[in-house]
ZAMARGU-4260 file (C-alpha; in steps of 0.2 Angstrom, whole numbers, plus 5000, padded with zeros to 4 digits):
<rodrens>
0) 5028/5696/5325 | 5032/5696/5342 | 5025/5684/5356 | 5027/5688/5374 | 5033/5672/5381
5) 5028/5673/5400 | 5019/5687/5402 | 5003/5683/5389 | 4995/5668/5398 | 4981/5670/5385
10) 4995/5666/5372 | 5004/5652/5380 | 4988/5643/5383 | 4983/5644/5363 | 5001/5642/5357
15) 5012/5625/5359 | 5030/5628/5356 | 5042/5612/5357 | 5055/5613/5371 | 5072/5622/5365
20) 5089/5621/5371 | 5097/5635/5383 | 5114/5635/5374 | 5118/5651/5365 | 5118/5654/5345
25) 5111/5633/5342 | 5105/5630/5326 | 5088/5618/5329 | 5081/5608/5315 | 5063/5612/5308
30) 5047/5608/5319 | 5028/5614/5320 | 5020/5626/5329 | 5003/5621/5328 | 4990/5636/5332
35) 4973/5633/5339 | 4968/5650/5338 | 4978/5669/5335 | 4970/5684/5331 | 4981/5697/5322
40) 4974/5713/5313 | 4981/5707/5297 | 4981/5689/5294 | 4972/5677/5298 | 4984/5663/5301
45) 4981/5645/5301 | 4998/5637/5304 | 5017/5641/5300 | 5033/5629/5300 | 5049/5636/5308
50) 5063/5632/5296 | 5077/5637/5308 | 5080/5642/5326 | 5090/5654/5334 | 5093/5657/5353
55) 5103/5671/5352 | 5102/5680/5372 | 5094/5671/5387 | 5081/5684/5385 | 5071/5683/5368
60) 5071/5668/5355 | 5071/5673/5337 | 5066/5661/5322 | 5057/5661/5304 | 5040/5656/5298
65) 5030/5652/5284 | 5012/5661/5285 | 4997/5655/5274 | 4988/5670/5270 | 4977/5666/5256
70) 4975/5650/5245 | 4989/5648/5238 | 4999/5662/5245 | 5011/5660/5261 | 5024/5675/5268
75) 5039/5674/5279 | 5038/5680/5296 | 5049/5683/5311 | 5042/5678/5327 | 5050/5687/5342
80) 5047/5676/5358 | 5053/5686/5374 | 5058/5675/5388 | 5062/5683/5404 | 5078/5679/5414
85) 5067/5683/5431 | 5052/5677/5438 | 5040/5693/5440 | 5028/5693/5453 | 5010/5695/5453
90) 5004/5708/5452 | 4985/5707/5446 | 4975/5697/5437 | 4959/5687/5438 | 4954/5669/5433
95) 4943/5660/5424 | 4931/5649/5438 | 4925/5637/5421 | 4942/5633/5413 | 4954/5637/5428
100) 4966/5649/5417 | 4971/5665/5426 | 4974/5679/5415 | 4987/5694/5419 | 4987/5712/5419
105) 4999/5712/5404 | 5002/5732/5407 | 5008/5728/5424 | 5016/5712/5423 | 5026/5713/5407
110) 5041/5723/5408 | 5041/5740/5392 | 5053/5741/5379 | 5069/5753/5384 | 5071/5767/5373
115) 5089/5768/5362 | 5105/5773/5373 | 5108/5791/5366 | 5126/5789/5376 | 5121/5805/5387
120) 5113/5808/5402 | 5097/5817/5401 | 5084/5826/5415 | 5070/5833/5414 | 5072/5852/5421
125) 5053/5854/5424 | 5055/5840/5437 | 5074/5839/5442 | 5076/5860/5445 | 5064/5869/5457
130) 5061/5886/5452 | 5061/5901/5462 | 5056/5919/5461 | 5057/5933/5475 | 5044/5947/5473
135) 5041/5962/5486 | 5027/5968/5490 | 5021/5984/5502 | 5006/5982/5512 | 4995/5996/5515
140) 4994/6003/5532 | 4976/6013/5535 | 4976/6028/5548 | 4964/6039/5552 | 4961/6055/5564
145) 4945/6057/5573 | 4942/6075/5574 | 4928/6085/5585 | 4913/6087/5574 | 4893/6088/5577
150) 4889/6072/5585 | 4904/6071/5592 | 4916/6077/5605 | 4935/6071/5609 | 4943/6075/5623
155) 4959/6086/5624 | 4964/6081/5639 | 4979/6070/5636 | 4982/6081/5621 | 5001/6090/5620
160) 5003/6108/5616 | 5021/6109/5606 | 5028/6127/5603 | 5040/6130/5589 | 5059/6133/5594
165) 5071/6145/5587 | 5074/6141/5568 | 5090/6136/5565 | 5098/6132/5546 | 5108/6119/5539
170) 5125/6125/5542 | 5119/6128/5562 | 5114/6110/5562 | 5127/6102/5554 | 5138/6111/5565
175) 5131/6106/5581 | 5132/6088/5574 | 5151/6090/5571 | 5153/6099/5589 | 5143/6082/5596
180) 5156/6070/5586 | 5170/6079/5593 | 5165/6078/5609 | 5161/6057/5607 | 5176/6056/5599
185) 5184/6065/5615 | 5178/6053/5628 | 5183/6041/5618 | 5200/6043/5615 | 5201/6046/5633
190) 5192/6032/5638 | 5202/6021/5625 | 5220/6031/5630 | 5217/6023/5648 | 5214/6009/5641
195) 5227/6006/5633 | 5241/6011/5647 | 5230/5999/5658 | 5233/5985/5647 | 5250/5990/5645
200) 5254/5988/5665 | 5243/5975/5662 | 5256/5965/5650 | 5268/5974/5661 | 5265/5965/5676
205) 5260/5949/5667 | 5280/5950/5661 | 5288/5953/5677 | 5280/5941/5684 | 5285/5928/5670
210) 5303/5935/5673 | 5302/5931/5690 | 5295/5913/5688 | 5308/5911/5674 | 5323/5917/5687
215) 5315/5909/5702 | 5314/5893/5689 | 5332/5894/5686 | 5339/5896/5702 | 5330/5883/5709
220) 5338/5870/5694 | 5354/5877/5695 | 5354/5874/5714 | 5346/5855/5710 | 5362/5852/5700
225) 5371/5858/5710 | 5362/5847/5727 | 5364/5831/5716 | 5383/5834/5712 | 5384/5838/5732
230) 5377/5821/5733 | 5383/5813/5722 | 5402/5818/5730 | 5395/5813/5747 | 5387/5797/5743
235) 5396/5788/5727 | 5389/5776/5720 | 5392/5773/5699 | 5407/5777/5690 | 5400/5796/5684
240) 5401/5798/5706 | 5417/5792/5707 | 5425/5802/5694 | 5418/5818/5701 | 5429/5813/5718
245) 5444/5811/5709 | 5442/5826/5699 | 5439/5835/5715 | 5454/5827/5721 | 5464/5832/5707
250) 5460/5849/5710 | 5463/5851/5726 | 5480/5843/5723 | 5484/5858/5709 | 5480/5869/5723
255) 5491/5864/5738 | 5505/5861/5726 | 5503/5877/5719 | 5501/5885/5738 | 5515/5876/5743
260) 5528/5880/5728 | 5522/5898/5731 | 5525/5899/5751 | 5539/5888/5754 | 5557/5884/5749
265) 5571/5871/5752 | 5567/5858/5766 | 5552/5864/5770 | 5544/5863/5753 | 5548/5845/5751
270) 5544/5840/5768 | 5527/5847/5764 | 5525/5838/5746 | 5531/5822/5757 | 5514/5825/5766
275) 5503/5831/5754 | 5508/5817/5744 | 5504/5806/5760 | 5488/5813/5762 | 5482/5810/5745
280) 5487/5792/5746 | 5475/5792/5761 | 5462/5801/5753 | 5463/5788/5737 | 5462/5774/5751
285) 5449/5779/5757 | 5439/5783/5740 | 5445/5765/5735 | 5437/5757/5751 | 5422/5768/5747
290) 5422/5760/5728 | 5422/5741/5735 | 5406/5745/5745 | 5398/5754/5731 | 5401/5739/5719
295) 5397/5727/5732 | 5380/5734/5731 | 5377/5739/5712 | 5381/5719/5711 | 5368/5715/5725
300) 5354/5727/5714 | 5361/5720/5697 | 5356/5703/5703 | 5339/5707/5708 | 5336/5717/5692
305) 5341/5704/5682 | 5330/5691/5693 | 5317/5706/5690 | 5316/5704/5673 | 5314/5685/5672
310) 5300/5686/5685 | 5292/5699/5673 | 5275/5694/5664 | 5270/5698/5647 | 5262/5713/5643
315) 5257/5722/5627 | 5244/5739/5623 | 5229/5733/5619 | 5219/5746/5606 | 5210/5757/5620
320) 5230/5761/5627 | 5227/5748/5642 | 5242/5736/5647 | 5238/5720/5648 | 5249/5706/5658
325) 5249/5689/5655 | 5257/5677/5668 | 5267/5662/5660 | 5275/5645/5668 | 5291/5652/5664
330) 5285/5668/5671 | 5278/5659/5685 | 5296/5649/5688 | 5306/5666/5686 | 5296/5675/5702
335) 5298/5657/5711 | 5316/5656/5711 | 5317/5676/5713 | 5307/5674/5730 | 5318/5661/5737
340) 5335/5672/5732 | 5328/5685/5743 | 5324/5674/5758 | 5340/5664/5757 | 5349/5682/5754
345) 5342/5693/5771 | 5351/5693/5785 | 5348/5694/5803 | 5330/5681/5800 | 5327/5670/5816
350) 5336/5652/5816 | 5318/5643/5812 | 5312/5652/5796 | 5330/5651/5789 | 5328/5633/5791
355) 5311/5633/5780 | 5319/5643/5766 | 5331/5630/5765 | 5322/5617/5764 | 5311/5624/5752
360) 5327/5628/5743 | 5332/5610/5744 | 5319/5605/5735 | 5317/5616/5724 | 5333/5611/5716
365) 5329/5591/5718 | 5318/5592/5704 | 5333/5590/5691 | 5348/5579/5695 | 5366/5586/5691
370) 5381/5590/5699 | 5376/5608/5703 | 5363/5605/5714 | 5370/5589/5721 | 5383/5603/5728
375) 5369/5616/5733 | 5360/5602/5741 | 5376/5595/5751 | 5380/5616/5759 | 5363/5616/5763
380) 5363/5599/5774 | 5377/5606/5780 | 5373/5623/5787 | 5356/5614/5795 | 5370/5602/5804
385) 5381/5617/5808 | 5365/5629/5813 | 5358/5615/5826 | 5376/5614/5834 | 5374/5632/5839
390) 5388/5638/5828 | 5389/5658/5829 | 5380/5667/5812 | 5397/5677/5809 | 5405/5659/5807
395) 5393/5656/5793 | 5393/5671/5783 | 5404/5661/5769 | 5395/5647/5767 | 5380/5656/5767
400) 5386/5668/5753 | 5393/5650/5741 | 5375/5644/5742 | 5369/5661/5736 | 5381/5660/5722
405) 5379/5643/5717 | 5359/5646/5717 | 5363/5662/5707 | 5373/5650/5694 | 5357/5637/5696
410) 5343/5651/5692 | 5356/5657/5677 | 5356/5640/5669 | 5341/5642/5655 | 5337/5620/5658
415) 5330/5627/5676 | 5326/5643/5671 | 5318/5644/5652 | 5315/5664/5654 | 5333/5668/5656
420) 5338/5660/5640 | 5335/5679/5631 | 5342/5689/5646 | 5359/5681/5645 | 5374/5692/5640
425) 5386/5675/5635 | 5376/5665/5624 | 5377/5646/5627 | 5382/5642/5609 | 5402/5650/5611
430) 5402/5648/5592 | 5393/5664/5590 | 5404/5674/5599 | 5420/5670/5589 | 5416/5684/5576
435) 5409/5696/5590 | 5424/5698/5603 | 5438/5710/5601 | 5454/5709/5613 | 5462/5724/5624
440) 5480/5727/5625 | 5479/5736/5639 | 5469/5723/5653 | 5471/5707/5639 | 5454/5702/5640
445) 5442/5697/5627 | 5428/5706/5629 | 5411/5711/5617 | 5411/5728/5606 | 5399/5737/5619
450) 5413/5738/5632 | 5425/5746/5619 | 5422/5767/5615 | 5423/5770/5598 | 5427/5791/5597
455) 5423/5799/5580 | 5443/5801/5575 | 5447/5782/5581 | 5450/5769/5563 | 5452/5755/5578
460) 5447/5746/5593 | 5459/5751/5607 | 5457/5750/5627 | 5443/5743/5634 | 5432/5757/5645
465) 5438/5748/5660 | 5456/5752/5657 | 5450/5771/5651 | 5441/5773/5668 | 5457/5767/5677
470) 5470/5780/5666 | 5456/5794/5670 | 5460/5789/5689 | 5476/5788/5689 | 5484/5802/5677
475) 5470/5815/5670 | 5456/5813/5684 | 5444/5820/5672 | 5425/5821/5675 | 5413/5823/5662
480) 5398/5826/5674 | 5393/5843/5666 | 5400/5838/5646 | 5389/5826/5648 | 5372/5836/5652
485) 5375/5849/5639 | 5379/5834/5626 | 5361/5826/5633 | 5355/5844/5629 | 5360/5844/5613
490) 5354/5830/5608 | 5336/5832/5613 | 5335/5847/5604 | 5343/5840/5590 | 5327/5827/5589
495) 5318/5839/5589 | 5319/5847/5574 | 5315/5829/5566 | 5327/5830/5551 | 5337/5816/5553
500) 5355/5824/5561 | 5368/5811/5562 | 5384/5818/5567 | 5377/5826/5587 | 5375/5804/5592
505) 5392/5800/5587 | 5404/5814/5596 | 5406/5805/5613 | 5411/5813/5628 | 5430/5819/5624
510) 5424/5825/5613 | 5412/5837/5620 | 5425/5840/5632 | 5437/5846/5619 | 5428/5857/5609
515) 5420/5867/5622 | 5438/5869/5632 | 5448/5870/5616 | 5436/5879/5606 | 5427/5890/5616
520) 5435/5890/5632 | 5422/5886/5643 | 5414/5903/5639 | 5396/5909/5630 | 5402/5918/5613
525) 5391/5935/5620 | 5391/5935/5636 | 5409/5925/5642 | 5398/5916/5654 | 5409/5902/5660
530) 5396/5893/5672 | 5393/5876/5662 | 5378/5873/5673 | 5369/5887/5663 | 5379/5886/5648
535) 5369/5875/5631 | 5377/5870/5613 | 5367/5874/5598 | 5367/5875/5578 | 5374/5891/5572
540) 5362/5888/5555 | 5346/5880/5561 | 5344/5876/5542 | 5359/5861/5543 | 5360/5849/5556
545) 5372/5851/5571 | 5390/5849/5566 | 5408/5856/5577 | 5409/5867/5563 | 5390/5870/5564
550) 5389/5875/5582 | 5391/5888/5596 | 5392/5890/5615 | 5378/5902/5623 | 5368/5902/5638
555) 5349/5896/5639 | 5344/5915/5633 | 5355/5919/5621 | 5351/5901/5614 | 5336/5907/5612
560) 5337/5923/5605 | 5350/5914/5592 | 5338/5901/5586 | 5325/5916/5582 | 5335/5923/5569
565) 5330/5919/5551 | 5343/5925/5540 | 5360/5926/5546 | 5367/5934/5532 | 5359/5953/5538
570) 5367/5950/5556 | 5382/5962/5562 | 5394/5949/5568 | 5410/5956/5582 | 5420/5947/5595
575) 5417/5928/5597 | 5401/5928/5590 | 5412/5927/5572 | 5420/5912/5577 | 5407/5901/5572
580) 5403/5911/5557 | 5417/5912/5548 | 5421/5891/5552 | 5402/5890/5544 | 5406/5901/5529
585) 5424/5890/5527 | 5416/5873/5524 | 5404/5878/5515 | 5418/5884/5503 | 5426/5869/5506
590) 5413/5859/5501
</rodrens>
């Protein structure tokens, strides 16, 4: 038997069932149902006892009954109460106006039985596949001719009289059409011949015009290079300047020595060392009074670079690409202290206005007490006092540059200046540098690793670069001007190949030097072009990365013509081009 628990509102009003727990699998004790009145097609029941009760989903309720079917005679029966988890909404119905009790649309309002799960997915192809059929079909097409009869006349007036030609046969026609495709087939080609040759000067021109722009291209760098090496000679200013001058000075002392020894004898010859020798002592005079300029300025930018940076706002990329700035205090504080180096820095400002700067510097360092800006506080009383005695500006020039530098030490101290504290070579804390300072035997200074070169061959820390820079001066006069572009070169293109080369960004610059002077002479392996301007270092097998035993020396074209090749093996090597291949094919052995 089965009882629809909600959705039946005629059987909940004639059935009364006791309240049962919601608990899964309980075991209830025995109550009555009590039935007023139930119609079934086969007994006619008048009441039944539940023995047991089982709640077995929170969906339907299961329990036994005892049925009185006769006199005497009673049958077991399982009553099936369905209880849904959901209220369903209404959906149709009508109601009693007497009694008040609303009756649903049980078809609607009570949820159907599911079928068995087969464990496949069925559809319907009747519904699920449309079928599709293509037929052809000719429709008919009436024509008619109206001819002159009785009744009716047509006129002839617009009529054409056609005469029959000279008969022809198969062979005469197909003929004629293959003396029609030869004669297509003739314009053509000669329509597609001058075609071709006009697209050939076409690509022509296009490539001597390329060749030109490429020539023109590099002329005009060659002669860039050259314009900043001429300017470089003329106006020094870094140490890269400076070692051009004293390589141009070393070659120009190899060549009156040479002229000398050549040309002259005895006496004379030593008298004109003696004056040579004299006029190279000038000429390093005057190169050092350059230098002391030079670094009198790169100190003056250094300062203000460094002040730069502290007086520099945050930024960071947003997501649409945009910089964003963000102005802090300490930010603020760094482009204070950098606007009141500058003022107290210019020279040549009228009398007045360097009186206001010093003020405002004076009290810009009264707002913390200490022994440092007591002393910057007692030079600036006294250049006031010395100012308003008329005292000449050339008189003042060194107290002038001691309040500069004890304001420099005041903005360098991170207690004034918070946004300093991570721009600071020499930490505050010297415990951290005790395991990060190596010492030079040459100068005898204890200095950090980045002022010590490291070369590829070298187990230990020797001389400092200071100390290299001042041997190069004074014995070798070297200048690694033009090593150093092909070495920058080199290793741009060595990025480029995006396969994680190692050994091109640990040769330094000697050694650059040394295997292109040593190895391959300063000249191309093709050509024997000895202009390093024009001259670039490549891999011999683009397959490995760049190693000396990986490498040759062409210009920019034959570079490129090299890197084209894809097997090396199929190439006929002579002259130097074999160098590199036969060092190639050695390591790999010794490998």
């Amino acid at each position: 038997m089965h009882l629809n628990y909600q959705s039946s509102q005629h059987y909940r009003n004639h059935l009364t069932i006791l309240p049962f727990l919601d608990s899964p699998v309980t075991c209830l004790p025995p109550f009555f149902i009590h039935v007023f009145l139930l119609q079934s097609p086969k007994y006619s029941i008048i009441s039944y006892t539940c023995s047991s009760v089982f709640w077995m989903s929170s969906q339907y309720l299961y329990f036994g009954t005892s049925i009185l079917t006769g006199s005497n005679s009673f049958q077991e029966v399982v009553v099936k109460v369905e209880r849904p988890t959901y209220n369903k909404p209404f959906l149709g119905g009508f109601r009693n106006v007497s009694t008040g009790v609303e009756f649903h649309n049980a078809g609607s309002q009570t949820k159907p039985k599911k079928r068995p799960d087969k464990g496949i997915q069925l559809f319907s192809r009747g519904t699920q596949t449309a079928v599709e059929k293509n037929t052809r079909q000719q429709t008919r097409n009436t024509t008619s001719t109206q001819m002159t009869k009785t009744g009716l006349y047509v006129s002839n007036m617009t009529d054409k009289l056609i005469t029959p030609g000279k008969y022809f046969t198969a062979e005469e026609y197909h003929k004629r059409r293959v003396e029609a495709v030869i004669v297509i087939q003739k314009y053509f080609r000669r329509w597609h011949a001058a075609y071709l040759v006009q697209n050939m000067k076409e690509q022509r021109r296009l490539r001597l015009a390329r060749e030109a722009q490429e020539e023109l291209q590099k002329k005009w760098e060659k002669e860039e290079k050259l314009r900043r090496e001429y300017k470089k000679k003329l106006n020094p200013k870094t140490r890269e300047d400076f070692e051009l001058l004293y390589h141009d000075l070393e070659l120009w002392m190899q060549e009156e020595t040479e002229r000398i020894n050549r040309t002259l004898t005895g006496g004379k010859r030593k008298a004109a060392l003696c004056a040579l020798l004299e006029e190279e002592t000038e000429l390093i005079a005057c190169i050092g009074m350059h230098k002391l300029s030079a670094n009198l300025e790169n100190q003056q930018k250094a300062i203000l670079h460094f002040l730069g940076k502290c007086a520099q706002p945050r930024r960071w990329k947003a997501f649409d690409g945009k910089i964003t700035e963000m102005d802090t205090q300490n930010s603020l504080r760094g482009k204070e202290l950098l606007e009141i180096y500058r003022s107290i820095s210019t020279k040549d400002i009228p009398k007045d206005e360097r009186i206001s700067v010093l003020l405002t510097l004076k009290w810009t360092v009264k707002e913390h007490e200490c022994k440092l800006t007591e002393e910057i506080v007692a030079l600036i009383d006294r250049e006031i006092d010395l100012m308003s005695r008329e005292v000449k500006e050339c008189n003042l020039e060194g107290l002038r540059k001691r309040i500069c530098t004890l304001f420099l030490q005041y903005i360098k101290t991170p207690e004034f200046n918070p946004q300093v504290a991570g721009l600071i070579k020499v930490p505050q804390d010297p415990l951290t540098l005790y395991k990060n300072v190596y010492f030079c035997h040459s100068c005898e200074k204890y200095l950090p690793p980045s002022e010590f070169p490291i070369p590829a061959s070298s187990h230990t820390i020797g001389r400092c670069r200071s100390c290299y820079q001042l041997d190069n001066e004074a014995r070798k006069r070297e200048a690694y001007f033009k090593y150093r572009l092909i070495l920058e070169d080199l290793r741009k293109s060595e990025v480029d190949y995006q396969d994680d080369s190692k050994i091109v960004f640990l040769v330094q610059l000697p050694d650059m030097q040394y295997l292109i002077e040593n190895i391959w002479n300063c000249r191309s392996a093709l050509s024997a072009c000895s202009d390093l301007y024009e001259l670039v270092m490549v891999r011999w097998d683009k397959q490995h990365e760049w190693s000396p035993w990986n490498t040759i020396l062409l210009t920019k074209e034959e570079a490129d013509a090299h890197l084209k090749l894809c097997n090396l093996q199929k190439v006929n090597f002579n002259g130097l081009y074999f160098l590199p291949y036969l060092c190639y094919v050695l390591v790999e052995s010794c490998d």
